[in-house]
N, C-alpha and C positions, 0 to 999 in steps of 0.2 A: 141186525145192527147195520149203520148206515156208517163207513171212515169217510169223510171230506177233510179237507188240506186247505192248506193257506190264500192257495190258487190251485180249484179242483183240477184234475186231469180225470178222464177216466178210468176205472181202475181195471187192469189185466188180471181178470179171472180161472186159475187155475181150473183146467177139463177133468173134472173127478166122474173117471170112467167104473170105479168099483159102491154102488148104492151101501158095502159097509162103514165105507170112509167116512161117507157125509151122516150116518146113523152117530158115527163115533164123535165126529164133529159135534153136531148137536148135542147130543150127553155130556161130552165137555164143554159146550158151552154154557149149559145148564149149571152146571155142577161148580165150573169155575168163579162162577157168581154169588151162587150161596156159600160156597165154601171159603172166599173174600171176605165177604161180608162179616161171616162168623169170625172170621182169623182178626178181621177187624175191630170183634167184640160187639159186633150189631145182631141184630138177629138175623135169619136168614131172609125174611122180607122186608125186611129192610130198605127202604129206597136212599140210597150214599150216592152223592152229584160232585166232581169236581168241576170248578168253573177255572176255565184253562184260557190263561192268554197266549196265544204264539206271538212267535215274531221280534221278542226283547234284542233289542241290539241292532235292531232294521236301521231308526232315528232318535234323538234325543226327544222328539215327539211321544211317538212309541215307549220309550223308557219313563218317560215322567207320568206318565198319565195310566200305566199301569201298573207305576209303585202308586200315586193315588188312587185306582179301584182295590189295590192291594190291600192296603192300610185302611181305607174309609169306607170300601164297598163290598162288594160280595163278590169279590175274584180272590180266589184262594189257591191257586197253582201260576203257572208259567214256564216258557221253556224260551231257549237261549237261541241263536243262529252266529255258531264262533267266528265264520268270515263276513258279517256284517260291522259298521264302522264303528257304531257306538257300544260295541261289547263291553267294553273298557268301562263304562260307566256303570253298566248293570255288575260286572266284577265287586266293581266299590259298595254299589248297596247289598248284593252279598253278604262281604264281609262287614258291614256294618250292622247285618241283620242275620247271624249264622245261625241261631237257632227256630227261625220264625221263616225266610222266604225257602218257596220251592218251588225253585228250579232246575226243571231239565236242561236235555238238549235237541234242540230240534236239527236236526242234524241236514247238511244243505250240500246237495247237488245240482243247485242251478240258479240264475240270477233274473227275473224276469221283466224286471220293471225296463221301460224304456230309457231314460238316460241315466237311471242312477243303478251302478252294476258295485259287483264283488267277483273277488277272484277267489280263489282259492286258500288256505292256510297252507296247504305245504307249497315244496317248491315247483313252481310253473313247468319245469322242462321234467319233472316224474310223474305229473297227472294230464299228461298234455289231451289224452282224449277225452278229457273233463271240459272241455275249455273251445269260446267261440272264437270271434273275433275279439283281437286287439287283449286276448289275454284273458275274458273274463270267464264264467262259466257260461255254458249252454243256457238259454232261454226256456226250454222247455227239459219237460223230463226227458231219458233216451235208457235207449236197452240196447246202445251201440259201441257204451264205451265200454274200456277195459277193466275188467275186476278188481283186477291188482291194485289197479291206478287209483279205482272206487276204494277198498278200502286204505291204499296209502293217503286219500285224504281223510275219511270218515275216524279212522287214529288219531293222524293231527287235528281233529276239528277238538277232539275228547280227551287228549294230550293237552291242547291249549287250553281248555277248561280247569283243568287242575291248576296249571301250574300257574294260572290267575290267578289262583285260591278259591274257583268254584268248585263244589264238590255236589255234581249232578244227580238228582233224584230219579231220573229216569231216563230214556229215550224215544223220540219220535222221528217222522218224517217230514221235512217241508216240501210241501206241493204232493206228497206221499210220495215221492220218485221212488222210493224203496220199497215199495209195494206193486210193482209196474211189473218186474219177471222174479222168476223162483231162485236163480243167482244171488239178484238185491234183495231179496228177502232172506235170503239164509247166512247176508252177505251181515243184515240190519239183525238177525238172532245172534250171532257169531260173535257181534260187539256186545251185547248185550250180557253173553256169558262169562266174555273173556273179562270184563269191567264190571261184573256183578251189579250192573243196571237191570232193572224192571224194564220192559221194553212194549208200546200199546200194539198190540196187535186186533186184527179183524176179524170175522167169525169164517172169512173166505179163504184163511189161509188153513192147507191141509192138515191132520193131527198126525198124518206122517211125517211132516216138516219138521211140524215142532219136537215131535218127538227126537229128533237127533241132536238137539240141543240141551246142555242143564242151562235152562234160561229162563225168567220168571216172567212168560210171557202173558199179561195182564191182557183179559179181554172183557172191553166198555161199551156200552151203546154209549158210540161217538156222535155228536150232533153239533153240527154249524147251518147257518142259514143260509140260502141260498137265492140266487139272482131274483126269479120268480116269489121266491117269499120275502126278501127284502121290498121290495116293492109295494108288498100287502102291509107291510110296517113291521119295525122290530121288537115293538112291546107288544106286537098279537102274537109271533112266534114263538118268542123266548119263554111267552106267559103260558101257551101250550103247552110248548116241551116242558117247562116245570110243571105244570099239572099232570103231564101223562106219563112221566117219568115209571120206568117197571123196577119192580124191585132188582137187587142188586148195584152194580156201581155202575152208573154214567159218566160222562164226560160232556159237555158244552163247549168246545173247540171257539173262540171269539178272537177279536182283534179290538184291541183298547189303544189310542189314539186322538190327540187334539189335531181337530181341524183347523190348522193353523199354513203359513204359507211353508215351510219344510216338506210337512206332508202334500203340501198342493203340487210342489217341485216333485217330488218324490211320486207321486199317482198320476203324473202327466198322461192323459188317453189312457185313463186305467182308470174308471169309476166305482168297478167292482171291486170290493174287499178293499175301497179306497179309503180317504183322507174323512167324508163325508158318512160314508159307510164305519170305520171306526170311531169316528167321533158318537155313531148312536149309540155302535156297541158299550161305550164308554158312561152313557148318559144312562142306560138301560140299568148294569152292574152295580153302579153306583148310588141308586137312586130308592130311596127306603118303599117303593112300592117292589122292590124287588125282592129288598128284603121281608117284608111283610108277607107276599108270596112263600118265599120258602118256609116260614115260621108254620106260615096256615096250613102248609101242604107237607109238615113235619117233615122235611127233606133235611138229612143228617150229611154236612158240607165235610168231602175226605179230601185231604192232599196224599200225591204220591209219596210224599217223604215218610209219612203214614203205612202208606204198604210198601216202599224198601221195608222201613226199618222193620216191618211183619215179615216182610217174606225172605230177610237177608239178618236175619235175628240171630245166627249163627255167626 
């Protein structure tokens, strides 16, 4: 399985020096999928695809255009980013849709666009090594700040969530930064347990890891497109990856957005995963040859609020 991120980074690959670890890995890999699937009520081969928008709460761009792939097209999950500007708006459709949207939360340690930033949810002077210049967060991911600090915001980010009135179906990472050292990864299972969130994880992270947590860590062939295949077009991509989808559950990690000038302002020298770039993905989801795709290629469309309510049925 492939995790990409909103803005990839490369990912910090755990050294598994014992050839049992990685046998056990793989078994669980296996097994975590059919045994999904069925909990799901599908069969074990089953091909279940969630079509996942990140990013909700980035712009008002962003927000509208993937409550319409939501509503009219074939996007059926989403996840949150709680110190972005427009949260407050995705809150309202929430609660206007509490039995129908699902949303997580994309949980956010860094801010990367060039002139349009975010700070942080808690208070500035107890995450300070969170934080670049002029206050906002780091631009990139880092494995230099302090833990403490990492989870005094990653609380408040899922703190604030609630007390919106969101009530999150699961958790992820933006940019993956919580997937980068074995701290932020145990840092990203830790919330997941304590908040009885589903949590996505990779097939790279060890099954000694996970094993120290009770945490319902959900493992998907993740797939988003990338620079080099964007370029080749994003109806040959997407039309693949729905064809060759393997049994068990997927993910299509996407960005839905009108190319409009908010987002021009907003992707200033940022073309990738930009205003141009999300407008296709949006055109793609939306558009009944996609649907007509899944229909043909009997792909059965899950949300996570589907596997909380399986896997936290207690």
């Amino acid at each position: 399985m492939n995790y990409f991120f909103s803005k990839p980074r490369p990912l910090r690959l755990f050294s598994l020096t014992l050839t049992h670890i990685t046998m056990l890995l793989s078994i669980w890999s296996f097994h975590a999928q059919e045994n999904l699937a069925t909990q799901l009520g599908y069969d074990a081969d089953a091909r279940l695809l969630i079509i996942h928008a990140d990013d909700l709460g980035v712009s008002h761009s962003e927000n509208i255009a993937s409550f319409e792939a939501i509503e009219n097209g074939s996007v059926n999950s989403a996840s949150v980013m709680m110190p972005a500007p427009w949260v407050l708006e995705v809150a309202e459709y929430a609660k206007a849709h509490p039995d129908t949207h699902d949303f997580g939360l994309h949980l956010v340690l860094t801010s990367e666009w060039k002139n349009y930033r975010w700070g942080p949810v808690s208070s500035s002077d107890k995450v300070k090594s969170l934080l670049g210049d002029h206050g906002y967060f780091l631009a990139d991911c880092s494995t230099s700040i302090e833990m403490e600090e990492a989870e005094t915001e990653l609380r408040a980010q899922i703190d604030r969530a609630y007390a919106m009135g969101l009530v999150p179906t699961h958790l992820d990472s933006h940019m993956g930064c919580l997937f980068q050292s074995e701290e932020l990864l145990e840092l990203y299972l830790k919330m997941g347990q304590e908040y009885r969130l589903p949590v996505l994880v990779t097939e790279d992270i060890p099954a000694e890891l996970l094993s120290k947590y009770d945490v319902k860590a959900v493992l998907t062939d993740a797939l988003t497109i990338m620079p080099n295949e964007y370029a080749k077009g994003v109806e040959e991509y997407y039309s693949n990856a729905i064809r060759n989808l393997k049994p068990g559950v997927s993910t299509l990690l996407i960005h839905t957005a009108y190319d409009n000038e908010e987002m021009k302002g907003m992707n200033i020298d940022h073309p990738e995963w930009g205003n141009e770039w999300r407008q296709r993905d949006f055109d793609f989801f939306t558009s009944d040859a996609c649907k007509s795709l899944l229909k043909s290629e009997n792909i059965e469309l899950v949300t996570w609020r589907q596997i909380k309510s399986t896997l936290y049925s207690d």
